[in-house]
C-alpha positions, 0 to 999 in steps of 0.5 A: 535456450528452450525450457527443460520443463513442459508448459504445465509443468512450468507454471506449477513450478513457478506457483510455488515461488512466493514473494518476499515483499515489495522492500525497495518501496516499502523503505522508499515510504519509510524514509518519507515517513522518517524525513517528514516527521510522520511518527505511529506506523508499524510494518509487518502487523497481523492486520487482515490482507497484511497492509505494508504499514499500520498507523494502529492508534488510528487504525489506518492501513498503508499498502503500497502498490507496484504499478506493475502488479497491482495495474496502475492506470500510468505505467502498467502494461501488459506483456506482449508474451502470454498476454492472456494470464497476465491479463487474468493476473493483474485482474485477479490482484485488482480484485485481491485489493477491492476485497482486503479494501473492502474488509479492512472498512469494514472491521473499522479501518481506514485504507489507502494505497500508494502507488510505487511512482509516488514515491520519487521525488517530485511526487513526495510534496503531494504524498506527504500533504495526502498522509497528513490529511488521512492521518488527521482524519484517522485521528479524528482532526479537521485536515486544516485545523490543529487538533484542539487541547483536551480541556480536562488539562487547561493550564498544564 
């Protein structure tokens, strides 16, 4: 079926077409969370470069990325069809993701991202071990050491 509208045309159409998240994965790392006793996130925070969750207390932002869209060295591929906008397009959101790591750091949060594919089953042993470490380290923990008791309340 050929298309009713020219090809600058199209493309206006379909620039005001805007996302609604990325749900399936987000809630994919919610159960992780919730299974592995991972407690102190948020979603949907005013937090600069609108991070999929935020650990506030640590200030530590979670984005969790399409390996589609955001290129992820494993199972991107650039589409056959248009192959140059898409290029320019996975290139543009690598650099989107560089800036809000950047600015996030620099207003004194930590940032990681997650890669869709982590999520399935047989990477979760090696996400979860990730999280808690960043989580320790946000909270100002050794990764291996329990944090210690606060002495001012030794014996309550």
């Amino acid at each position: 079926m050929a298309d009713i509208f020219t090809p600058k045309k199209r493309s206006e159409v379909m620039s005001r077409i805007r996302g609604r998240g990325n749900k399936a994965t987000e809630l994919a790392l919610v159960q992780v969370f919730r299974d592995h006793g991972i407690t102190g996130w948020r979603r949907h925070q005013p937090v600069f470069g609108r991070p999929d969750f935020v650990f506030p207390a640590l200030r530590l932002a979670v984005f969790v990325d399409g390996c589609f869209w955001h290129g992820c060295p494993r199972h991107s591929k650039v589409p056959g069809a248009n192959r140059s906008f898409w290029k320019r397009k996975f290139e543009a959101n690598r650099t989107r993701d560089d800036l809000v790591n950047l600015t996030l750091r620099n207003r004194g949060w930590r940032v990681t991202r997650i890669w869709e594919h982590e999520l399935t089953k047989g990477n979760q042993t090696r996400l979860v071990a990730r999280l808690r470490r960043l989580t320790r380290r946000a909270a100002g923990c050794s990764p291996t050491i329990p944090a210690r008791k606060d002495p001012r309340t030794r014996g309550r």
